[in-house]
C-alpha atoms as a printed R data frame, in Angstrom:
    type eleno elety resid chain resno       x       y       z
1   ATOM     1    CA   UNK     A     1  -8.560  59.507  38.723
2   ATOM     2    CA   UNK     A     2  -7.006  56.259  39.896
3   ATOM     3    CA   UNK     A     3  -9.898  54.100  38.232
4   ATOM     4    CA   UNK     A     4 -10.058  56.166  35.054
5   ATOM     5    CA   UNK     A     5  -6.250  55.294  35.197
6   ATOM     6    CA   UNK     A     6  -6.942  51.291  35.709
7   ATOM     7    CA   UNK     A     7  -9.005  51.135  33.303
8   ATOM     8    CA   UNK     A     8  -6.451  52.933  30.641
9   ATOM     9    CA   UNK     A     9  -4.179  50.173  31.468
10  ATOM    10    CA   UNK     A    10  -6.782  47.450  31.161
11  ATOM    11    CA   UNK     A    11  -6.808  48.428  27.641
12  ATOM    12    CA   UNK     A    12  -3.846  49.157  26.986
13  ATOM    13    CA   UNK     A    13  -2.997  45.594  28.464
14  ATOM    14    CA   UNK     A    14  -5.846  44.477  25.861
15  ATOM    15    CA   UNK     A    15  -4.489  45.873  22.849
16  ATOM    16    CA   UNK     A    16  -0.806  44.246  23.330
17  ATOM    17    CA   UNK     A    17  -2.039  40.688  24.096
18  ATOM    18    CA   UNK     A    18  -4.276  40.944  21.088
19  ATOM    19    CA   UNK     A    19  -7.505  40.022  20.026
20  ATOM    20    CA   UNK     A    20  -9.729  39.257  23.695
21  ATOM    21    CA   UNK     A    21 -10.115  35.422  24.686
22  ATOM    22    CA   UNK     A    22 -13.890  36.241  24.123
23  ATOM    23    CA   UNK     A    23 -13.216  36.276  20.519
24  ATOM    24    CA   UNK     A    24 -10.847  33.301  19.940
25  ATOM    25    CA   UNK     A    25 -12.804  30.801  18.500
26  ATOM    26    CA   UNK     A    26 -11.798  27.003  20.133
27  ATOM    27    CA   UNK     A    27  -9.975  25.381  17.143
28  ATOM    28    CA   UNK     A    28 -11.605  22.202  15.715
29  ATOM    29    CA   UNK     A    29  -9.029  19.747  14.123
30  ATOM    30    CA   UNK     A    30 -11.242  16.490  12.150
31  ATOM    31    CA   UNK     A    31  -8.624  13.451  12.660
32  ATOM    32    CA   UNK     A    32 -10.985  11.401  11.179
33  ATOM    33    CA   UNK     A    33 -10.522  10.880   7.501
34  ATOM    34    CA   UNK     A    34 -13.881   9.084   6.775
35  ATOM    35    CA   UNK     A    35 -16.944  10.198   8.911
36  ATOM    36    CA   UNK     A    36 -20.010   8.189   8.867
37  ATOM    37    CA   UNK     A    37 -22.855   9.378   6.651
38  ATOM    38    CA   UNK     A    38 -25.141  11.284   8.429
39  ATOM    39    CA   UNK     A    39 -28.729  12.450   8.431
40  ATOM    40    CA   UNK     A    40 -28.098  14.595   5.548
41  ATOM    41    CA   UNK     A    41 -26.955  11.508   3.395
42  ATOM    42    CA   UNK     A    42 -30.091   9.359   3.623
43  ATOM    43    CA   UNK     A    43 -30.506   9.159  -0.459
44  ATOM    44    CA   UNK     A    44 -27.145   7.812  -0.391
45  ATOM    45    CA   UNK     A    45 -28.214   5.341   1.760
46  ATOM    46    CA   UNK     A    46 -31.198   3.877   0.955
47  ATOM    47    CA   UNK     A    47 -29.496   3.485  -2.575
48  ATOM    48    CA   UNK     A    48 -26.435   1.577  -1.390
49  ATOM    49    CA   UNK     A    49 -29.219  -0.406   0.709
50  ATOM    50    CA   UNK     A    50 -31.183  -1.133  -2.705
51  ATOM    51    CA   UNK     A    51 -28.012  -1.961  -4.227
52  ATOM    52    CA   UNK     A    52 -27.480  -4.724  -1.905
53  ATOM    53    CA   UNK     A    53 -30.737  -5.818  -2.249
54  ATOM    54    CA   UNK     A    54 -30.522  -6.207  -5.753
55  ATOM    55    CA   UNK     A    55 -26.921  -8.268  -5.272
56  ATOM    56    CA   UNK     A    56 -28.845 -10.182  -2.490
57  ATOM    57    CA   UNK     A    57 -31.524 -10.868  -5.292
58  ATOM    58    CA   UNK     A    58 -28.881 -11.550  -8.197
59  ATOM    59    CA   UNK     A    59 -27.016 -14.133  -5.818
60  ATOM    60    CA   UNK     A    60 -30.136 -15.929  -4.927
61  ATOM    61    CA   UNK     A    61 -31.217 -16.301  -8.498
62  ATOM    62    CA   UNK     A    62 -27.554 -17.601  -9.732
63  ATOM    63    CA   UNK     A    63 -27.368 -19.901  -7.387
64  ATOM    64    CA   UNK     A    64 -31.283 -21.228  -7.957
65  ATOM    65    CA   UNK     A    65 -30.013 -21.735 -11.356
66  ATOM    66    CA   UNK     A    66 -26.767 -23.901 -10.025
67  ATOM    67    CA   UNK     A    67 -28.917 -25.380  -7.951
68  ATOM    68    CA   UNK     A    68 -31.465 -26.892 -11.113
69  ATOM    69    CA   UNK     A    69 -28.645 -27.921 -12.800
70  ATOM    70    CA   UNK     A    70 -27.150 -29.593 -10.213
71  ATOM    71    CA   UNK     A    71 -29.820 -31.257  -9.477
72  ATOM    72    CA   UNK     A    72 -30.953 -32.558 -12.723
73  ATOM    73    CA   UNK     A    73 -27.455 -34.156 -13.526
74  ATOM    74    CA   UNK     A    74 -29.326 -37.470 -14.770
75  ATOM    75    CA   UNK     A    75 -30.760 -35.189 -17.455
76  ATOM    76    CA   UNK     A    76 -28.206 -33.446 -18.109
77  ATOM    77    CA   UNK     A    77 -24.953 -35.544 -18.001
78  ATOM    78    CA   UNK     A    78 -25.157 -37.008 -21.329
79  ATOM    79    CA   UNK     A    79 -25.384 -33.251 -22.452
80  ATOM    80    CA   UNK     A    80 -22.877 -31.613 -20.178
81  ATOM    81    CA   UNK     A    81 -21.072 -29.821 -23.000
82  ATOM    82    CA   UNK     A    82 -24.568 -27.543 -22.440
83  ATOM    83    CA   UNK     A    83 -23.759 -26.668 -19.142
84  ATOM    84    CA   UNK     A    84 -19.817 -26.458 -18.561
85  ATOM    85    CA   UNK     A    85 -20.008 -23.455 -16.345
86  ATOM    86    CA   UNK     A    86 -21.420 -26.047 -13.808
87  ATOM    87    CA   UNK     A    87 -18.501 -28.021 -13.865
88  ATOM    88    CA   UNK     A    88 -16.657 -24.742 -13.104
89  ATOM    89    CA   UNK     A    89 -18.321 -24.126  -9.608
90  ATOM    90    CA   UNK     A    90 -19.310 -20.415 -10.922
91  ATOM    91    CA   UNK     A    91 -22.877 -20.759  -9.985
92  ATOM    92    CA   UNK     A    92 -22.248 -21.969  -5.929
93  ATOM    93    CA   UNK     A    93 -19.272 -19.885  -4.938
94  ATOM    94    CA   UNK     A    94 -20.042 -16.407  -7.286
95  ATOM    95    CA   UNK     A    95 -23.663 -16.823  -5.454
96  ATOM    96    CA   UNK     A    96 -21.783 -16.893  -2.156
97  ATOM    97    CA   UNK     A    97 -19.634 -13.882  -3.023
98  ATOM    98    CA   UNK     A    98 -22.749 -11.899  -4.480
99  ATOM    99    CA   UNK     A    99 -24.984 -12.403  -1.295
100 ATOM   100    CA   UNK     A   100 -22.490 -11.713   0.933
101 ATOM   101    CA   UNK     A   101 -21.261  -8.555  -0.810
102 ATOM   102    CA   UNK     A   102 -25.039  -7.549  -0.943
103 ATOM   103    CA   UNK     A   103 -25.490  -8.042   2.554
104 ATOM   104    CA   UNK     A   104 -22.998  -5.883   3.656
105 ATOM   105    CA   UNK     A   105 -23.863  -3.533   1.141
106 ATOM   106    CA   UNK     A   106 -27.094  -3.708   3.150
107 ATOM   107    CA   UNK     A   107 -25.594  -3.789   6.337
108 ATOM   108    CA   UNK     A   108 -23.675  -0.305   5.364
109 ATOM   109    CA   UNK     A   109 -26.311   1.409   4.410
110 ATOM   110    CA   UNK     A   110 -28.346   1.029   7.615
111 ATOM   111    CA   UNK     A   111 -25.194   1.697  10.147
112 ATOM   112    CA   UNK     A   112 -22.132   3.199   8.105
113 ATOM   113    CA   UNK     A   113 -19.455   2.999  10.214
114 ATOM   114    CA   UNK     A   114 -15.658   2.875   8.998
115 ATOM   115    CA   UNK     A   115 -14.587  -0.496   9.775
116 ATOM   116    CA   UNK     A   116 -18.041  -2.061   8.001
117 ATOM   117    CA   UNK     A   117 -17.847   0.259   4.629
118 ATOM   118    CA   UNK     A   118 -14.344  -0.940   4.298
119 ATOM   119    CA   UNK     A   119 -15.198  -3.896   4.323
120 ATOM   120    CA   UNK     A   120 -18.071  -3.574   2.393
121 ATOM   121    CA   UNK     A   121 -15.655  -1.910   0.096
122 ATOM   122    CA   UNK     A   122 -12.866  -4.860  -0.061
123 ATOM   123    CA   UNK     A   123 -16.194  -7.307  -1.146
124 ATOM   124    CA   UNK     A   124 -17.347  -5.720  -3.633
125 ATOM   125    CA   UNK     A   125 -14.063  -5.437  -5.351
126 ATOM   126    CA   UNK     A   126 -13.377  -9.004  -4.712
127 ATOM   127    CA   UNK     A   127 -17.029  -9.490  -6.047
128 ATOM   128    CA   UNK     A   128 -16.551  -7.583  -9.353
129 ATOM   129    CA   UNK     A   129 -13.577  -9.685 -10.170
130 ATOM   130    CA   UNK     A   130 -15.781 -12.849  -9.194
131 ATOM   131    CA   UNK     A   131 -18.405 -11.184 -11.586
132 ATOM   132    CA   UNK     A   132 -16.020 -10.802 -14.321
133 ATOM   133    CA   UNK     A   133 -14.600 -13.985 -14.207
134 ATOM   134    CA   UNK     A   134 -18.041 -15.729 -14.290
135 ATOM   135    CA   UNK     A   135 -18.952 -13.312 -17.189
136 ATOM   136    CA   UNK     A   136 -15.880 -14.649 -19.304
137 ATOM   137    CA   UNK     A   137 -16.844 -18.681 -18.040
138 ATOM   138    CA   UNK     A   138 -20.600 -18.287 -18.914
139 ATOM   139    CA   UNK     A   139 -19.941 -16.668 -22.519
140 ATOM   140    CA   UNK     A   140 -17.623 -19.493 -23.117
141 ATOM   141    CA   UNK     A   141 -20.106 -21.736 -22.149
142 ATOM   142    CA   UNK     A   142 -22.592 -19.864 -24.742
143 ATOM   143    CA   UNK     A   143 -19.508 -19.697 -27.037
144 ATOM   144    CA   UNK     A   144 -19.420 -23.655 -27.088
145 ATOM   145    CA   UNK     A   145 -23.306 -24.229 -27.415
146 ATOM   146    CA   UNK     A   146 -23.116 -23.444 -30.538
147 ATOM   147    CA   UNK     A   147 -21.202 -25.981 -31.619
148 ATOM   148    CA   UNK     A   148 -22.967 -28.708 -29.761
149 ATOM   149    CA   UNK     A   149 -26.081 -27.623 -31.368
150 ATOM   150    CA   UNK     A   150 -24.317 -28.222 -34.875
151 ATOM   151    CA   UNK     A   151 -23.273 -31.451 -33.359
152 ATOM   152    CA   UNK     A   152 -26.698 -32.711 -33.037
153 ATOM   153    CA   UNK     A   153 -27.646 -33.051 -36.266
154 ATOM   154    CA   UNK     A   154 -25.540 -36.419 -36.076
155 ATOM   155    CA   UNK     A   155 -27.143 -37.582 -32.707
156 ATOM   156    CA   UNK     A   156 -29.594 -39.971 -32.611
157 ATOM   157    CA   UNK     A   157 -31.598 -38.367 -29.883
158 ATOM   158    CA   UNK     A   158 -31.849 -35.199 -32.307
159 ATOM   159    CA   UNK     A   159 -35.067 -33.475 -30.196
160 ATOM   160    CA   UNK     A   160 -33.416 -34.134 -26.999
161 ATOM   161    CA   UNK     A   161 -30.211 -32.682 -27.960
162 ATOM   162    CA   UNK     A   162 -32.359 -29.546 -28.923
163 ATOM   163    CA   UNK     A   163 -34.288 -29.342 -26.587
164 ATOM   164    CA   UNK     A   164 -31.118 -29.129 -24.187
165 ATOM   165    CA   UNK     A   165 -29.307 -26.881 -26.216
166 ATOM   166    CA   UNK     A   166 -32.219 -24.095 -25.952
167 ATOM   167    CA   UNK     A   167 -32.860 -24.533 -22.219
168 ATOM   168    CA   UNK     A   168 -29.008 -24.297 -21.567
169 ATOM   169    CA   UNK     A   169 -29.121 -21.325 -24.260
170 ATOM   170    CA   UNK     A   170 -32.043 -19.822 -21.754
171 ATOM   171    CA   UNK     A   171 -30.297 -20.663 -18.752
172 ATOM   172    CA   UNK     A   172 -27.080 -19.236 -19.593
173 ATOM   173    CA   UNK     A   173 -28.097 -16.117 -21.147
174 ATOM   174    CA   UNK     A   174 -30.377 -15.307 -17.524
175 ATOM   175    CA   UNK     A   175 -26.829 -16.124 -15.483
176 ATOM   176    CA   UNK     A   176 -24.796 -13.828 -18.282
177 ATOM   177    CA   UNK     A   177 -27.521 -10.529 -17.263
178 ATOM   178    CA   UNK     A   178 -27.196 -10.977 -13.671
179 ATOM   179    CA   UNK     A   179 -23.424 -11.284 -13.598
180 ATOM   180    CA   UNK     A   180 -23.244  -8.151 -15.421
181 ATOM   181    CA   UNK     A   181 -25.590  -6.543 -12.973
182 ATOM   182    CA   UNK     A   182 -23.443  -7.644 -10.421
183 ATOM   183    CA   UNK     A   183 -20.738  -6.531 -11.912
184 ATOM   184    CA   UNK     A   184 -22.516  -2.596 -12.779
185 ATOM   185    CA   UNK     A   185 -24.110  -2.394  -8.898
186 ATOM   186    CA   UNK     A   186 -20.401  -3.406  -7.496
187 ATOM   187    CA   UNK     A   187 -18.022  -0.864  -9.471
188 ATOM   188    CA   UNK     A   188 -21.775   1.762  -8.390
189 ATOM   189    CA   UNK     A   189 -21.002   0.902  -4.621
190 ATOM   190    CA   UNK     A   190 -16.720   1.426  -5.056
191 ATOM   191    CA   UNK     A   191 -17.502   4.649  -6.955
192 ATOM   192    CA   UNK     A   192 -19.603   5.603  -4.336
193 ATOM   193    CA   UNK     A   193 -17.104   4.868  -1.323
194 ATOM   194    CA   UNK     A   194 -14.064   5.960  -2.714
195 ATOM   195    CA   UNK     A   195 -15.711   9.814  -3.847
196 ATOM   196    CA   UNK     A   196 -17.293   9.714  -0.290
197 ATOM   197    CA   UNK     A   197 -13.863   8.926   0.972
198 ATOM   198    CA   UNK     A   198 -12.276  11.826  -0.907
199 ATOM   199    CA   UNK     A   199 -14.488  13.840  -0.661
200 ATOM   200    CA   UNK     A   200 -14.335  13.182   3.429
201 ATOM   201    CA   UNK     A   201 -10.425  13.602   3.355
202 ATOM   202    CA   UNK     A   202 -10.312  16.881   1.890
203 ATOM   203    CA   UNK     A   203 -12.511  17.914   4.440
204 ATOM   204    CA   UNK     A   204  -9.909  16.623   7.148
205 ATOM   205    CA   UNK     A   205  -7.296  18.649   5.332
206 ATOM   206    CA   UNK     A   206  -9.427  22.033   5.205
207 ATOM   207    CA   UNK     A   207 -11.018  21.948   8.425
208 ATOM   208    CA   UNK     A   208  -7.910  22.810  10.225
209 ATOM   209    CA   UNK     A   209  -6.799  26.051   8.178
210 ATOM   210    CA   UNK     A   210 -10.496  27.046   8.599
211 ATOM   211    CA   UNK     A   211 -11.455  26.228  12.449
212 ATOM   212    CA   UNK     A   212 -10.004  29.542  13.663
């Protein structure tokens, strides 16, 4: 009788306190608001690692083309009007900004941790406005051939003067694609941080209310 009465007040004991410890699930609280993409994520990040690449590639090829012109300056300074984004430094320093946002486009793909998507996320911003300000300096530039080709039906050196006009028209129409590739693959990469950073964040806000 004395058992069969312990044991009554074992569960009576029970039912006041509640539901049994065995049940209580350990609550998990996410302070992180981004989390590092993981193994499910690998699409996302061999695409943000071909992304890079291809800014990598675009960078390279911009500043090949600054490069030519650069160093052909004998050539081309009695024809400069062909080639005023030159004079404008576009070609060296939006080559810079392009590789360097591609590389850590790159570099975020393979090892996505907060601090280096943020970064790679402040870049590519900075690199879109580099993009669009190149855009707007290399369709002035094909904005003002024009004109210079008019112009050379009073030069003396009329074939020259052509001849420049359609290799700057060439030149300048390559740089115009690639800066507006840059400028699609780096507003791709911000759309694709900032809805992985939402979409992270409302999981920090949910995971609390559901961890128990």
């Amino acid at each position: 009788m004395a058992s069969r009465g312990d044991e009554n007040a074992e569960l009576e004991a029970a039912s006041a306190g509640g539901t049994p410890a065995s049940q209580v699930e350990p609550e998990v609280v996410n302070n992180s608001v981004y989390q590092p993409i993981n193994g499910s994520q690998n699409q996302q990040k061999e695409k943000l690692q071909a992304l890079g690449a291809v800014q990598i590639l675009n960078g390279a090829t911009v500043l090949a083309l600054g490069v030519f012109i650069g160093s052909s300056q004998s050539i081309f300074r009695p024809f400069r009007q062909f080639f005023l984004v030159f004079y404008t430094g576009y070609p060296l320093w939006g080559a810079v900004f392009f590789i360097v946002s591609g590389s850590l486009s790159v570099a975020a793909g393979r090892k996505p941790t907060r601090k280096l998507v943020e970064h790679n996320f402040g870049m590519n911003i900075a690199s879109a406005t580099i993009a669009l300000v190149g855009f707007v300096f290399v369709s002035i530039n094909l904005a003002v051939n024009k004109y210079s080709l008019k112009g050379c039906l009073s030069s003396q050196s009329l074939d020259l003067c052509i001849c420049m006009g359609v290799l700057s028209n060439g030149i300048m129409s390559l740089m115009l694609i690639l800066t507006l590739l840059e400028l699609c693959i780096n507003i791709s990469v911000s759309a694709m941080w900032c809805a992985e950073n939402k979409c992270n964040s409302r999981e920090a806000i949910s995971s609390p209310r559901n961890s128990v």
